[in-house]
N, C-alpha and C positions, 0 to 999 in steps of 0.2 A: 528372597535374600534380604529387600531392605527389611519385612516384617523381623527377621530371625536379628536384624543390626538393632533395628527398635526395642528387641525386647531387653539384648545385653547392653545397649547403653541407658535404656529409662529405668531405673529399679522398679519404678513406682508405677510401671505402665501396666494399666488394669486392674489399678486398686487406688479406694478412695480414702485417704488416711483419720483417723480421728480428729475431731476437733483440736483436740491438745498435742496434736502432733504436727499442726499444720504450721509450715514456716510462713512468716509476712517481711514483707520489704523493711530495710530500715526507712525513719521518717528522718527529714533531715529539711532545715526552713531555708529560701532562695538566702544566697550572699548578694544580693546585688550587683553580679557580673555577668550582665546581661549575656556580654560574646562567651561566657565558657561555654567549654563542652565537656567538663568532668565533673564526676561526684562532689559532692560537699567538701572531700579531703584533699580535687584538687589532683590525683592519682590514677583515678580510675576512670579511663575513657565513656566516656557515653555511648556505646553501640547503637540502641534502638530506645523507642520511648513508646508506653502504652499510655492512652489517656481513657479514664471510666470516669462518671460522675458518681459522688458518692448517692451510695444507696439511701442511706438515711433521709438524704435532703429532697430527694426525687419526690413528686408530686404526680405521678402520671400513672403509676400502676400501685397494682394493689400490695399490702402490706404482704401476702404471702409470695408474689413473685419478686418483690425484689429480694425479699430472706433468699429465695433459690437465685438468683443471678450474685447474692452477695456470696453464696454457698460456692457456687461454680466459679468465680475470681478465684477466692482466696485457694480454692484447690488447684487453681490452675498457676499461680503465682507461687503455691507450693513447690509443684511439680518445676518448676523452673528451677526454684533453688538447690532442690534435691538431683538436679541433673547439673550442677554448677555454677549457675550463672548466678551476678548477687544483682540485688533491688534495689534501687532506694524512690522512695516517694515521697512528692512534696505538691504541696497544696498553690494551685494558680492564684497569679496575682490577681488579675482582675476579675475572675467567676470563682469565688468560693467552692460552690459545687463540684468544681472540676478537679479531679488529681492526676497530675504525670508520674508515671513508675520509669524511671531511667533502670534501663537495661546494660551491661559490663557481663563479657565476656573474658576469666582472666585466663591465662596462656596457656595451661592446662586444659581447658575446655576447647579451646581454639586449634591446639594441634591435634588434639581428638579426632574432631569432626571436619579439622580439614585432610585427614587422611580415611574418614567415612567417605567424603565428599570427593575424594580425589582430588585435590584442588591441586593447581599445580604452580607450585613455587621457586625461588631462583638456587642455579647452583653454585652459577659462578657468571662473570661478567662473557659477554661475547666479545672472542677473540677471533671473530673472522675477520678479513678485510673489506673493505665496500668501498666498491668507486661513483663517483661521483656521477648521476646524469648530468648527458649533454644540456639537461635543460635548467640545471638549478641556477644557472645564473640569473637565467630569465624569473623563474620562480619567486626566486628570492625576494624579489618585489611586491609579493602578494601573499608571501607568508607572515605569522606572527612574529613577532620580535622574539629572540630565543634568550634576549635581557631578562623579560618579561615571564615568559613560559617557557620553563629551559625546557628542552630534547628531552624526554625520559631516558634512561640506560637500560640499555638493549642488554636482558640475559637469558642463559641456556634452563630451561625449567627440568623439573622433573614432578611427578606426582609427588605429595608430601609421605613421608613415612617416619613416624615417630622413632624407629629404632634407627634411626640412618641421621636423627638429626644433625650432627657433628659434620654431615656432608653435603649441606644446607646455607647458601651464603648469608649467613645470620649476623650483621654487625651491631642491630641493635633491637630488642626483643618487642617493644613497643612500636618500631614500623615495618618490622618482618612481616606481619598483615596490615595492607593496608586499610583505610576506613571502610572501603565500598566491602573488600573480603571481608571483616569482620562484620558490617551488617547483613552481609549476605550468611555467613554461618547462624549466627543467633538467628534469622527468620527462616534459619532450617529447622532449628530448634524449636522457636514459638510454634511451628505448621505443624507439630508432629508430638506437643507434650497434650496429656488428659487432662480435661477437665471434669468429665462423669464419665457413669456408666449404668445405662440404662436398657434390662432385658437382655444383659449379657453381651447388649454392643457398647461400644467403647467410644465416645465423643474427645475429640481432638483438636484442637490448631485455631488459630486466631482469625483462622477466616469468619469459621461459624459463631465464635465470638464475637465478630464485626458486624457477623448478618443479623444474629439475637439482637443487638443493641449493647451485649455487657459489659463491651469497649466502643466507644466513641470514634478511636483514631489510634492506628499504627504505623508509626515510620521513622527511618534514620535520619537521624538532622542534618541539617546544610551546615555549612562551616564557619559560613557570616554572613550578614547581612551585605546583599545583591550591588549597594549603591557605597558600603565604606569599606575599605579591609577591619579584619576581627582586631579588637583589641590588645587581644591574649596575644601574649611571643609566641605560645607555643604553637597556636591556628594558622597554619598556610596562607586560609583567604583564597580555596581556588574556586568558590563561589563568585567573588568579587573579580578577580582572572577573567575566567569565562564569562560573567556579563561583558565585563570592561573590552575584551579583547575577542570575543565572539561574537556574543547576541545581540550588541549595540550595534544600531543603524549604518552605524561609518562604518563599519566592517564587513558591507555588500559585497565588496571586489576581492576581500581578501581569501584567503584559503583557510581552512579549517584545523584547529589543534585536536586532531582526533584522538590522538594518543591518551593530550590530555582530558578530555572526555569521556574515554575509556573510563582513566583511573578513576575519574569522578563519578559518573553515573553506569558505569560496570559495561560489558560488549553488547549489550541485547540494544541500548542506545548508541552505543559507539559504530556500529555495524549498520545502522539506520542511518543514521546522518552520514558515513560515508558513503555507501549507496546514493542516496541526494545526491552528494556532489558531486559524484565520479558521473552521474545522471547528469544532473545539469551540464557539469563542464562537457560534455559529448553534445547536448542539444546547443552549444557554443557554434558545431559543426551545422548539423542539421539547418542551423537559424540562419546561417549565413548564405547557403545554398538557397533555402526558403523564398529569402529576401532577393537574393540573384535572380530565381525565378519568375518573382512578383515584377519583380522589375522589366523583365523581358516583356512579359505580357505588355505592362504598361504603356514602353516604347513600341511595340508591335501594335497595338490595338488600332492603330489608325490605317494599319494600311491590311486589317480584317477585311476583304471583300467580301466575303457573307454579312457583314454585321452594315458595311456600307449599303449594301443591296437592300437589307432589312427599312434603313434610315432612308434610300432614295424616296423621294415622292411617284418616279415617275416608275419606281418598282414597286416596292413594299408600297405607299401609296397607292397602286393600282390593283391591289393581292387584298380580295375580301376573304376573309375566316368564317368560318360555319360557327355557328356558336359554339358554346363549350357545355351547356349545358341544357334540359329539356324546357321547352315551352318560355321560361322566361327569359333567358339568354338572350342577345341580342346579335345580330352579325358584325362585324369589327374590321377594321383595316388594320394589315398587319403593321404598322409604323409605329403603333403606340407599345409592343415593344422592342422600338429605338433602344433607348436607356440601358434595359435590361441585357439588349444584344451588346450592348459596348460594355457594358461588366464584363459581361460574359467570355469576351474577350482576351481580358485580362488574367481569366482561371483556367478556361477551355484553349491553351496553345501547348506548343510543342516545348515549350520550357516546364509543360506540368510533368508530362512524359518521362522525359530526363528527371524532374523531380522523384516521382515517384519510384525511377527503377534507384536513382539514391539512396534512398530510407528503405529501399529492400535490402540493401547491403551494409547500410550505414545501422542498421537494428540488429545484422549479426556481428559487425563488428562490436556494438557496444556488448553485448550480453557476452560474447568473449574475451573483452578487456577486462569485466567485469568478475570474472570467473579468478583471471590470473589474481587482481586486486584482491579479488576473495581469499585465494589464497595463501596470499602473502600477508593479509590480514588474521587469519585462520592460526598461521605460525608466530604471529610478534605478538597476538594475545590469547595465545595457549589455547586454541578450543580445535584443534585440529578431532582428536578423539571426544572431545566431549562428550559428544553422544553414544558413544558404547562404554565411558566410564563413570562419569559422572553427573547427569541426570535421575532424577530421583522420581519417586512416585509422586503423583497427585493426591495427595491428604484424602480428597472425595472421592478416590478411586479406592485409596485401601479402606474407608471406611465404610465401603459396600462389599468387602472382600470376605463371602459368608460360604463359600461354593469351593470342596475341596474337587480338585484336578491333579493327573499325572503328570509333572513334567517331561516332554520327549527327551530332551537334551539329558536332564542331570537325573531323570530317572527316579525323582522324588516329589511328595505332595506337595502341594503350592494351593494358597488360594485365593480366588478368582470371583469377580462380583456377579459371573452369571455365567453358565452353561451353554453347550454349543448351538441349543436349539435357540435358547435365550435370547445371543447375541444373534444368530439370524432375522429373530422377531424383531429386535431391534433396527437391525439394520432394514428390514422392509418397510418397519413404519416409517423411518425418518427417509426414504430414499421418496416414498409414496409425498409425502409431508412437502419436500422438498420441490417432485414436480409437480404438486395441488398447486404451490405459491407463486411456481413460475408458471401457469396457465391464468393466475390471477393475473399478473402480469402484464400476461398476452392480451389480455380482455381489455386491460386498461388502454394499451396501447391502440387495439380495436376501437375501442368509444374517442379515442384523439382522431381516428380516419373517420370515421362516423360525422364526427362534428367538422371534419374540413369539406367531405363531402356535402352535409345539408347547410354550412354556414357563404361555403361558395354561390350557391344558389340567391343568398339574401344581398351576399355584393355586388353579385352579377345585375341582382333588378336595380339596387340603388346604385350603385357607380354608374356612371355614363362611360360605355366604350366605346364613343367619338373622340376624336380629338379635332379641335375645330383652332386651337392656336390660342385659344381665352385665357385658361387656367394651363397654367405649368403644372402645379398637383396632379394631374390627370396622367403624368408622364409618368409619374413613379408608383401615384397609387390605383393599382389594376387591382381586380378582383385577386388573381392569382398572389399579389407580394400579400394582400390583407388578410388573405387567407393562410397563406403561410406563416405569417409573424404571429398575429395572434395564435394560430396552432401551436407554432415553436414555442413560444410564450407557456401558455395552458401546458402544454407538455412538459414542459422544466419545473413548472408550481408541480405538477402529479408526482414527477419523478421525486421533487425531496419530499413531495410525504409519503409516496409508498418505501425511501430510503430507511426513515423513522419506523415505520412498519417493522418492515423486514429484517434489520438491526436486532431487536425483540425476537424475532420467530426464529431467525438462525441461530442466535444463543440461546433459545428453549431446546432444538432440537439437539447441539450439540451436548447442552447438559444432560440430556436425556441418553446418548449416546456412550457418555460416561468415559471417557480417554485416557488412556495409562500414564499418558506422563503431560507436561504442559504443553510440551513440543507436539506431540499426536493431537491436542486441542485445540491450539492454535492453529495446526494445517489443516484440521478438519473443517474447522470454523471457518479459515479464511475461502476453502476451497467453495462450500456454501454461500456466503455473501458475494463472492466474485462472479458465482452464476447470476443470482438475484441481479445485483447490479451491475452485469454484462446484460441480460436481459430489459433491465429498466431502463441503463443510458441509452443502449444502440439499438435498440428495436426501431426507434423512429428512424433512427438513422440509416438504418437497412431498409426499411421503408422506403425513403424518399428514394435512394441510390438506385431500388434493384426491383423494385414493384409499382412504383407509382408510375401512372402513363404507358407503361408493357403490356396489362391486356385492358383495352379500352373498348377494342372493335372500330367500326367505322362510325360515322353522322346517323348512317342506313338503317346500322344494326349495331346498336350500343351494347355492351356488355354494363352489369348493375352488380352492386352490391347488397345482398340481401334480400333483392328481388326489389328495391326500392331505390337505391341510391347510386345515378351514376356516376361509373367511375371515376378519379380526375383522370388530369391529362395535364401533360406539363408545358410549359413556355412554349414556343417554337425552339429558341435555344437548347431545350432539355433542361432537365432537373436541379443539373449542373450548381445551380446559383443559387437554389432552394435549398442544397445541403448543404452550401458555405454559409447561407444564414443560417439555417437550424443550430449548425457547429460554432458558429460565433455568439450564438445565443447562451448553448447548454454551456460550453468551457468557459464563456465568460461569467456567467451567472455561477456558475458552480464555484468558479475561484474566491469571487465576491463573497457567496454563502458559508464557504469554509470558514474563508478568514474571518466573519463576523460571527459565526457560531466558534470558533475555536480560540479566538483571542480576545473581542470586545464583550462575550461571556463570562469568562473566567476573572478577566478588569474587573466588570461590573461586581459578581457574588463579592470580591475581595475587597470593593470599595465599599461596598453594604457594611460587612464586616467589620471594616476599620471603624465604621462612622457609628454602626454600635459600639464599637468598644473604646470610643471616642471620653468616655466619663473617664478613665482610668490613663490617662492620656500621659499624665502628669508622674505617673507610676514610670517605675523601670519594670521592662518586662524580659523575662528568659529567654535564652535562644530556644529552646523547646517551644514555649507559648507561641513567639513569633509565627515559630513555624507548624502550628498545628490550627493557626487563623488563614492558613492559606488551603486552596484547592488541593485533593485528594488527586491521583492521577486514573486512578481508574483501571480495573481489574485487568482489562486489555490491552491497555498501556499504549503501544504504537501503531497499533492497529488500522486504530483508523486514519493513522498518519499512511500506513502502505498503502491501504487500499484508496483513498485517494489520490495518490501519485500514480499507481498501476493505473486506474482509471483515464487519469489523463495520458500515462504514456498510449494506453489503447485508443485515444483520439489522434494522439499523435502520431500514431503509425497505419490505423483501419483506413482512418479516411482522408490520407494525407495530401492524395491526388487531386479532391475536388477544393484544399485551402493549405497553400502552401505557405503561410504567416502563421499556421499550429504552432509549428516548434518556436519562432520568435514567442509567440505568448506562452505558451510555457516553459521558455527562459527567463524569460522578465518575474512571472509567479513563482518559477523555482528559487530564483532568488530571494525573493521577497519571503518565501515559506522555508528555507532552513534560517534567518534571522528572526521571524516569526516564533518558528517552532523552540530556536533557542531561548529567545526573550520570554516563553512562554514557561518553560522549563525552569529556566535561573530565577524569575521574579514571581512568578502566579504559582507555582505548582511547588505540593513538598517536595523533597528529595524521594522521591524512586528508589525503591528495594533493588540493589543493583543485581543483575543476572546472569549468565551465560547465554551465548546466541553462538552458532558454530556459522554460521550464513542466514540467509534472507529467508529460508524457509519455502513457505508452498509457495511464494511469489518466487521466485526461482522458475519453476517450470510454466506457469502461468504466462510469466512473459515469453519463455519458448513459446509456448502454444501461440499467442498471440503474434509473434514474427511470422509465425507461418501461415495463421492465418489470412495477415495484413497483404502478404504479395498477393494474395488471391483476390482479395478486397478492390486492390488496387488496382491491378491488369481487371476484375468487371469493371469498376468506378470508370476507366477509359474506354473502356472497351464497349459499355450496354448505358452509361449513363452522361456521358459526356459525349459529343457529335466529333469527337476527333476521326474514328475510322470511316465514318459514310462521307466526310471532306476529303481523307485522303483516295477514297475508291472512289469519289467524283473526279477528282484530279487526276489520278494514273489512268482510270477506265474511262467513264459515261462524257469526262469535258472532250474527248474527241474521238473521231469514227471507230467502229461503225454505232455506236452509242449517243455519242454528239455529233454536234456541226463546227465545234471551233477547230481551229488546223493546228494549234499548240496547246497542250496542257497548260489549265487553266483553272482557274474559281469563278469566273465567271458567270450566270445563270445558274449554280447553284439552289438558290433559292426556288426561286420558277420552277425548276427539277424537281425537287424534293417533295413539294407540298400535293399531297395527292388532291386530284379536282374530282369535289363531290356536285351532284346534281340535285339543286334543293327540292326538286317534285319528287324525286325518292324519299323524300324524309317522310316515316312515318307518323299517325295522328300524335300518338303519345310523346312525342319529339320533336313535331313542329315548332318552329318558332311564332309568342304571340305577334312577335314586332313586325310589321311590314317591310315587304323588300323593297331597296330604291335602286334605283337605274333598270337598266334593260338586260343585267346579264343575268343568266339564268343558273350559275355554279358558284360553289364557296369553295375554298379551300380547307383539307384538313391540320388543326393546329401540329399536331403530333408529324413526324417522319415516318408514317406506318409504310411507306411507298407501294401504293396501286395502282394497278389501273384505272384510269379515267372512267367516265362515262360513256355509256356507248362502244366503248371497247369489245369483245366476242368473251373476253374475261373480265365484262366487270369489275372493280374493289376486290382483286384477289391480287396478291403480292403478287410484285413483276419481278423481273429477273435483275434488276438493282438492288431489291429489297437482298436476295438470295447470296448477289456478290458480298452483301455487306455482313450479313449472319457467316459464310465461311472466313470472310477477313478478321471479325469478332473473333470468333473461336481461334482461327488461327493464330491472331494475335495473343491471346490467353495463352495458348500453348507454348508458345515461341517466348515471351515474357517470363511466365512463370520458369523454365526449365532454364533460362540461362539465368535469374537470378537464383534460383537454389544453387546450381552448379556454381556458379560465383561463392554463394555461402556455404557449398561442399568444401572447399579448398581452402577458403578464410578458416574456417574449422581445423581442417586440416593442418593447415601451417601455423598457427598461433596454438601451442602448449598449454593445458589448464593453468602447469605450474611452471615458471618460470625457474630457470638454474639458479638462479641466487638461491631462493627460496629452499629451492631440494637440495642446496647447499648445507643452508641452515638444519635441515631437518635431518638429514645425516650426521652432521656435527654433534649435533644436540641426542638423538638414538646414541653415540657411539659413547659421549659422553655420561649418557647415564648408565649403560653397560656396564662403563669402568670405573665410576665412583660408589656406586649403587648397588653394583653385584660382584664386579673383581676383585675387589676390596674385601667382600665376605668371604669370598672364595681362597685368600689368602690369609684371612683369619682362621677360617675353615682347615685350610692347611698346617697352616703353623701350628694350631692345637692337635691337631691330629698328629702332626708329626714330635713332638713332645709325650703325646700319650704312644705313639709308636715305643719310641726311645727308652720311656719305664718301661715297657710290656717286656722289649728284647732283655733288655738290663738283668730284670727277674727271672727271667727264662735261663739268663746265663748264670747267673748266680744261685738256680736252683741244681744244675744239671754239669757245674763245674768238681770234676774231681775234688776229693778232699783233702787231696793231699797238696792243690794248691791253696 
C-alpha cells in the first residue's frame, strides 16, 4: 500500500531526469537576522534545513566521486521540488565550504501528506466538562506558571481529509500545522524521495545520504536561542520557555509542561519525559517507606542479640573459626566480625521484610497508574490508533523489498525483502548470535568469581585475622570486605565496557533483522540490549544473593571450583552486606558514568566547536548555523535514555530487600536526570525530527516481567540469603525444649547453635592449615550456617534436624509470600481500569463527533442530490406519459 502511495504521489519516482531538466534551490545571501526562521521573503516558514559542503571545494576525494555525489544532490534536491516542496540555499557565514538548503512546505503539499500520513487534526474545541482534582490545589504550587506557558486547548481530532476540509477548525492556514507537524511531514518526504537508480533498484531518503557523507546534517530548527527569547514577533520562543521554565536547575521540585513539550519536540519525547515523572513521583512513595525502614533497623540494631553475641568477648571472643581458606588461611576469632554484624543489623530486620512485601505491591500499583496515565495521554495527543493508521514503512525496509508474495488478507501481490525460508534463516542466526553474546557474558562474570576466589587467598596470608586491640583498620578490613570491594569495583569497570560492546552487536544484529516499520525496530532492538544488560548488570548480583556460600561443603570436605578453587563462603552474618555493597557500588557508579558520558560529553564536543569557530565571532551568525554547530541526537534518539532508567528501576525492585535506601537514590538521580536530560535537549542537542509514540513500547512489558520477577527475588533474598528465617525457627523452635534449655523463647545462644563444631584433625593434607594452633581446644567452628553435626556425633557433618526445620520454613516462606503478594496485585489489577471514565468520555465524544461532521454531513449531501435528481427523473416520466390532451 505505501509502495502503491509512493508511486502516485512521486512522478519522478524511478527515473533520473536529464541534466537540463533538473530543478535547483533558489540562491538567496543571509539578511542579517540571525532569530529568523523564514525564507529570504520573510513568508515562507523554514521547515527543515540540509547542510552539504560544496563539492567543488572538497579536498578529500577524488575528482570523479564528488562529480557523482554532486550528480546524486542535485537529483535528489530535484526530486524534492518536483514533489513540492521549494529550496532556497545560502552560503554559511563562517565556513565557505558549507551550504544550508532551507526546506518550506507550502499548504498544498502539507494537506497531501497529512492525509497520507493520517495525521490527526482539530475539529472543533472540547466541550466536555472536567472537574477539578481534589488535588490541584495542592499541585498548584509546583506547577508552571500558566502566565508563562499558557494550558494548550484541548480539541476533538479527526484524521485529516483534504475533501472535508471546511470541517477542519482552521482559523488561520499558517498554524493549522504546527512547527513539529510540519517538520515531521517534509522528513516523510526527504526518507522516501530518489536519488539514483542503480541495477534497477532504486536509492532513496536522506538517511543513506547522511551515511554516504553527501549531506553533512539534517534537522528542523529551534525557535531561538536557549538563553534569550527570538527577536522576531512572529517566534514564540518556546525554546527559551522550556529552558527557562523546565530544564534550568531551580525547576527540580516543579512539575513538568508536558503538553508543552509535546508540541515542541513531538510525543515520542513527550511520552518519555512523562513516563520519568509519573516514575519518579511514585518512587516519592517507595523512598519514604525505604527511609522508615532504614531507620528501624538503625534504632533496633542495638538491642540485635545475635549481633551483641557476635561483639561479646566472653562469646564471640571465645568462638575460634576454621579458616576459610586452604593451607594459608589462618584460624580467627569470630569478634573481628563485630562491625560487620552491626551493619548487618541494620539491613537484615524485620523492617526489610515489610519492605520488601511493599515494593511487591507498590510495583503493581505503579505500572497500573501508569497505564491509566498512558491512556489519557494516548487520547489528549492523538496516537490512540497510531499504529494501525499511521505508521509507515522503514525507507531500509522497502528498499530491500525485491520478493513478490501473496497477500492473505487483500488477496493481492505485495513485496517483501525476503522469503519464508529467508526470514526463518534470519531469525536463527540472530537468535544464535544473540545467545553466543550472552554466554560471553557468563564468562566474563565467571572470570570476576575466578579472581575473588584466587585473590581472597592473597588477603587471607597478608591481612592479620587477630585482633589484638592495636589497629582499628583490622575491624573493618577483613579479607572478605577487600575482597568484595575490589570485585565490586572490577565488576563495574567490565560491566561498562562489555556495555560499549554490546551496544554495537545488538544494532548489527537488529539491522540485519531488517524490521518493517521503526516501531518493530525499536522493540526489537530494545528487547536484545535488555537481555545483554539484564545479564551484565545482575549476574553478579545473582551471584552473591543465591550462590555464593550454598554449596561450600564442610572444613572436612570442601567443594572447589574448577577442581582448583575453593569455594567462598560468606560472613557469619550472610551475604546480606556483600550485595548492599555490590548494589551501592554498581547504581552509584552507573548514575555517576551516565551523567558524565551523556551531558559533560556533549558540553565538551560543543565547546571545542565554539572555540573553533571563535575567528568568525564577531560575525552574525543564522539560526540554521547556530544550530547545526550543535550535537546531532542520534539515530536511536531515547533509547538509551529507557534503558537506563528500566535498568535502575530493575535495581530498584530485584533486589530491594537486601538495601532499602534504592529508591531514595534513585529519587534524588531521577530528579537530577529529567533536568539533565532537559538541559541537554534545549542547549546541547539540535532539535529532534518530531515523532509519533502511541506508549513506551517494548519497555512496557519488560517492566511487567520484571514485577514478577522481583517478588520472587525477594521472598529468596530473605528467605536463602539473609538469616531472617533460621532466627526466627531458633526463636519459636530450638530457643526452648525439647530443642533448647531456655524456659522462654528467646535469641539467646543463638550463635553457640548455629556454628557447626568442626574437628581440626579431620582436616585433610590439601586443606590443612600452615599456621599453628594455639590453646588446648581441639575444634573450630564453621564460618557458614551449614548446621551439622558435631564431631563425634554417630552422624557426623551431616545436616541435623535444625538444618531441615529451616529449609521447610525457607520454602514455606516463598510460598506463603509470593501467593499473597500476587493475590494482592490480582485485585490491584482488577480494581484499577486501564482507562479511566473521563478518558472513555473523551473518546466517545470525539468517535461520535467525527461520525457526524465527517460522514452525516456527506450523507446529507448524498441525499439532497439524490433527491433533486429523483425529482427531474419523476417530472420527465410525467411529462412523457401525461395525456395530450392535457
Amino acid at each position: 500500500l505505501v509502495l502503491e502511495l509512493n508511486q502516485m504521489i512521486f512522478p519522478t519516482y524511478g527515473t533520473v531526469p536529464d541534466q537540463q531538466n533538473l530543478h535547483t534551490p533558489e540562491w538567496a545571501d543571509f539578511d542579517d537576522k540571525p532569530d529568523s526562521l523564514f525564507f529570504s521573503d520573510g513568508q515562507r516558514r523554514i521547515d527543515f534545513v540540509l547542510v552539504y559542503e560544496d563539492e567543488s571545494k572538497k579536498m578529500t576525494h577524488k575528482r570523479s566521486d564528488r562529480k557523482k555525489q554532486k550528480r546524486k544532490r542535485q537529483v535528489y534536491e530535484s526530486n524534492l521540488i518536483n514533489n513540492g516542496l521549494q529550496l532556497e540555499a545560502t552560503r554559511s557565514v563562517l565556513d565557505e565550504k558549507l551550504i544550508f538548503v532551507k526546506v518550506h512546505a507550502p499548504w498544498e503539499v502539507l494537506c497531501t501528506y497529512a492525509e497520507v500520513m493520517h495525521i490527526k487534526l482539530p475539529l472543533q474545541p472540547n466541550d466536555l466538562k472536567t472537574r477539578d482534582s481534589a488535588f490541584n490545589w495542592f499541585s498548584r504550587f509546583f506547577r508552571v506558571d500558566e502566565n508563562i506557558i499558557k494550558p494548550e486547548q484541548e480539541f476533538f481530532t479527526a484524521s485529516f481529509q483534504k475533501e472535508h476540509l471546511s470541517n477542519f477548525y482552521i482559523q488561520d492556514k499558517d498554524t493549522f500545522f504546527n512547527p513539529a507537524t510540519r517538520s515531521r511531514i517534509v522528513h516523510f518526504i526527504l526518507s522516501r524521495v530518489e536519488y539514483a537508480t542503480k541495477n534497477n533498484v532504486k536509492k532513496f531518503g536522506i538517511n543513506k545520504l547522511l551515511d554516504t557523507g553527501i549531506y553533512k546534517a539534517a534537522f528542523p530548527l529551534h525557535d531561538s536561542r536557549f538563553r534569550h527569547p527570538s527577536t522576531d514577533p512572529n517566534c514564540p520562543s518556546e525554546r527559551y520557555l522550556l529552558y527557562r521554565e523546565w530544564a534550568h536547575p531551580k525547576n527540580i521540585f516543579k512539575l513538568q509542561p508536558l503538553d508543552f513539550i509535546r508540541k515542541y519536540y513531538g510525543e515520542k519525547i513527550g511520552i518519555y519525559f512523562a513516563w520519568l515523572g509519573f516514575y519518579t513521583n511514585m518512587l516519592i512513595i517507595a523512598a519514604f517507606v525505604g527511609v522508615g525502614c532504614f531507620l528501624y533497623g538503625c534504632l533496633t540494631k542495638d538491642n540485635c542479640t545475635w549481633s551483641q553475641e557476635v561483639c561479646d568477648p566472653n562469646i564471640g571472643g571465645n568462638i575460634i573459626m576454621c579458616p576459610q581458606c586452604d593451607k594459608v588461611c589462618t584460624y580467627w576469632n569470630l569478634t573481628i566480625t563485630c562491625e560487620s554484624s552491626k551493619k548487618l543489623c541494620i539491613f537484615d530486620s524485620f523492617g526489610t521484610l515489610v519492605f520488601a512485601v511493599f515494593m511487591g505491591i507498590w510495583v503493581t500499583l505503579f505500572l497500573e497508574f501508569w497505564k491509566r496515565r498512558q491512556a489519557e495521554l494516548e487520547y489528549e495527543w492523538d496516537t490512540v490508533e497510531y499504529l494501525e493508521q499511521e505508521e509507515q514503512v522503514r525507507p531500509e525496509y522497502e528498499a530491500r523489498c525485491t520478493h513478490v508474495v501473496k497477500n492473505e488478507i487483500t488477496q493481492q501481490e505485495e513485496y517483501v525483502p525476503y522469503t519464508a525460508c529467508g526470514k526463518c534463516i534470519r531469525m536463527t542466526f540472530c537468535t544464535s548470535a544473540i545467545f553466543f553474546w550472552i554466554l560471553l557474558i557468563i564468562a566474563s562474570v565467571i572470570g570476576i568469581i575466578v579472581y575473588r576466589l584466587s585473590v581472597f587467598l592473597v588477603f587471607s596470608a597478608t591481612l592479620s585475622q587477630h585482633i589484638n586491640g592495636t589497629e582499628a583498620l583490622r575491624k573493618y578490613l577483613t579479607p572478605q570486605t577487600a575482597t568484595s570491594v575490589t570485585a565490586s569495583l572490577i565488576s563495574f569497570i567490565v560491566i561498562m565496557v562489555l556495555n560499549i560492546i554490546y551496544e554495537k552487536v545488538a544494532i548489527l544484529i537488529t539491522d540485519f533483522e531488517l524490521p518493517r516499520t521503526q516501531t518493530d525496530y525499536e522493540n526489537s532492538l530494545t528487547t536484545k540490549m535488555f537481555l545483554f544488560q539484564f545479564v551484565n548488570y545482575y549476574s553478579s548480583c545473582f551471584y552473591i544473593a543465591f550462590f555464593k556460600g550454598k554449596f561450600v561443603g564442610h572444613p572436612g570436605n570442601p567443594v572447589y571450583w574448577l577442581g582448583k578453587y575453593r569455594n567462598e563462603e560468606c560472613d557469619p552474618g550472610g551475604c546480606l552486606l556483600e550485595l548492599t555493597t555490590q548494589l551501592a557500588i554498581i547504581v552509584g557508579g552507573k548514575a555517576i558514568w551516565n551523567n558524565i558520558q551523556e551531558v559533560l560529553l556533549p558540553w565538551v564536543k560543543n565547546l571545542i566547536g565554539r572555540c573553533g569557530a571563535s575567528a568568525g565571532a564577531e560575525k552574525v551568525v543564522p539560526r540554521w548555523e547556530q544550530d547545526y554547530h550543535l550535537q546531532p541526537i542520534g539515530k536511536l534518539g531515547l533509547f538509551y535514555e529507557y534503558l537506563e532508567m528500566v535498568i535502575q528501576f530493575g535495581f530498584v525492585t530485584l533486589f530491594v530487600a537486601s538495601f532499602p535506601l534504592a529508591p531514595l537514590l534513585a529519587l534524588i538521580n531521577n530528579m537530577l536526570e529529567i533536568r539533565l536530560d532537559a538541559w541537554k535537549l534545549t542547549t546541547q542537542f539540535r532539535r529532534m525530527v518530531p515523532q509519533k509514540a502511541q506508549d513506551i513500547g517494548a519497555w512496557q512489558p519488560i517492566m511487567q516481567g520484571i514485577a514478577i520477577l522481583a517478588v520472587v527475588t525477594n521472598a529468596m533474598i530473605i528467605a536463602f540469603t539473609s538469616d531472617m528465617i533460621p532466627r526466627l525457627v531458633y526463636y519459636w523452635s530450638f530457643s526452648v525444649p525439647p530443642y533448647g534449655s531456655h524456659s522462654s523463647h528467646t535469641m539467646k545462644g543463638y550463635i553457640n547453635s548455629t556454628l557447626s563444631v568442626f574437628n581440626i584433625s579431620d582436616f585433610k593434607n590439601a586443606s590443612k592449615p600452615f599456621s599453628p594452633w594455639f590453646g588446648n581446644q581441639t575444634t573450630c567452628r564453621q564460618v557458614y550456617r551449614d548446621l551439622r553435626y558435631p564431631a563425634g556425633h554417630q552422624h557426623q557433618y551431616e545436616h541435623n534436624i535444625y538444618y531441615w526445620h529451616v529449609i521447610a520454613a525457607k520454602l514455606a516462606f516463598i510460598i506463603v509470600m509470593e501467593h499473597v503478594i500476587y493475590f494482592v496485585n490480582f485485585i490491584i489489577s482488577y480494581v484499577i481500569p486501564d482507562v479511566s471514565e473521563k478518558t472513555k468520555s473523551k473518546v466517545k465524544r470525539e468517535k461520535y463527533l467525527t461520525q457526524k461532521l465527517l460522514h452525516e454531513n456527506d450523507l446529507k449531501v448524498v441525499k439532497k442530490t439524490m433527491g433533486k435528481i429523483a425529482d427531474k427523473i419523476i417530472k420527465e416520466v410525467d411529462s412523457t406519459f401525461r395525456p395530450k390532451a392535457e
